[in-house]
C-alpha positions in Angstrom: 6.2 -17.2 -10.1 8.2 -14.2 -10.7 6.7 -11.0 -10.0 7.3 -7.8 -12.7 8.3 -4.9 -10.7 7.7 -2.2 -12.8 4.0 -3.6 -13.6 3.5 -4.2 -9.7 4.8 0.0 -9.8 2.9 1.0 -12.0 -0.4 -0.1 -10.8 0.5 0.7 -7.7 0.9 4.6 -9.3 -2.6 4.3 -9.8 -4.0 4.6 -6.4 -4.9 8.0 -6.1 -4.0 10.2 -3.3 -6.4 9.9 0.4 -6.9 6.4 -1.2 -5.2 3.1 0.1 -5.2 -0.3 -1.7 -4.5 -3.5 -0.2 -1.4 -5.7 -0.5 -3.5 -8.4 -1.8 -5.3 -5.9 -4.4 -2.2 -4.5 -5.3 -1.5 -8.2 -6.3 -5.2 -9.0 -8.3 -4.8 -5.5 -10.1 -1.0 -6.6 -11.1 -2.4 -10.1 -12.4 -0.9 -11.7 -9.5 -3.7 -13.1 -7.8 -3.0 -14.9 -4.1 0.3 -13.3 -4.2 0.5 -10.3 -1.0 3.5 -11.6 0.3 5.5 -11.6 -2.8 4.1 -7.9 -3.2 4.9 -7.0 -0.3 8.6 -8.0 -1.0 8.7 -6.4 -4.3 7.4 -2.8 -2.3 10.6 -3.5 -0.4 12.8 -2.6 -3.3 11.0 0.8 -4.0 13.8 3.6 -4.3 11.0 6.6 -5.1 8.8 6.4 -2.0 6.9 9.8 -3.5 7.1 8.7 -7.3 6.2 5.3 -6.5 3.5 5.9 -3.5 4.5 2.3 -1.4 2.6 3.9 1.6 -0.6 3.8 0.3 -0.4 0.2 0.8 -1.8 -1.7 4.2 -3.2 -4.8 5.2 -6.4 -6.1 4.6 -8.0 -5.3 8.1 -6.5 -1.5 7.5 -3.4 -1.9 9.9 0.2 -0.4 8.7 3.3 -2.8 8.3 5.4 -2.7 11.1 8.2 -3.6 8.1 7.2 -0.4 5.9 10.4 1.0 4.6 10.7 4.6 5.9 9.1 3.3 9.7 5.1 2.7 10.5 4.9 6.5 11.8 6.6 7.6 8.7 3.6 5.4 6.8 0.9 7.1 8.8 1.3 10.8 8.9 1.9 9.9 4.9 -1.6 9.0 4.9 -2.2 11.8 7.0 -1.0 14.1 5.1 -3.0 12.7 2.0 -6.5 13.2 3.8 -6.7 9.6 5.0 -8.0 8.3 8.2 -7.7 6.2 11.0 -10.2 4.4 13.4 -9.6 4.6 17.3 -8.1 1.2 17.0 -5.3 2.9 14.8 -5.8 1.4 11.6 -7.2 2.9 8.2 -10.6 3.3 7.9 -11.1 1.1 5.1 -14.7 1.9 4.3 -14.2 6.3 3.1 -10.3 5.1 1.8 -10.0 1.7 0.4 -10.2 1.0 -3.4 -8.9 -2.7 -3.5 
C-alpha cells in the first residue's frame, strides 16, 4: 500500500498542541489502518518539524522514538515545551495527553 504523505501531514496538523497521538492513530485517522511502521517512515521525510508537528507522535505505551528526526531529547523538551508530561518511567503520560 502506498501511503499519501501530505494526507498522513495533514492529519497529523491536527493534533493540537500539549496533545500527543499515536503512530498507530496517526495511521487509523489517515485511513491507513495497521500501518505504524509505514507512518513512522513517512514522519521520516518531514522537512517542517514546527509546521508539520512530527514530535507529537510516540509509541503506544507513551515512550519517544529513539529514531525521531531532530534526537529523543530534542522530541521531549518539544513536548515540554507544549505543556506535556512525563511519568517517572520517562514516557508520556498517556492518560491527560493522548488523543489517538
Amino acid at each position: 500500500m502506498k501511503i499519501d504523505r501530505e494526507k498522513v501531514f495533514e492529519v497529523l496538523k491536527t493534533v493540537p498542541r500539549g496533545k500527543v497521538m499515536t503512530y498507530g492513530g496517526l495511521a487509523a485517522a489517515a485511513g491507513y489502518h495497521g500501518c505504524a511502521r509505514a507512518i513512522g517512515r513517512v514522519l521520516h521525510t518531514n522537512d517542517k518539524p514546527i509546521v508539520v508537528p512530527c514530535h507529537r507522535i510516540v509509541f503506544s505505551d507513551g515512550s519517544l522514538s529513539t529514531a525521531f528526526g531532530f534526537g529523543e531529547n530534542v522530541q521531549r523538551k518539544w513536548l515540554e515545551e507544549e505543556g506535556v508530561t512525563f511519568t517517572p518511567s520517562g514516557k508520556v503520560d498517556m492518560n491527560r495527553h493522548n488523543i489517538g
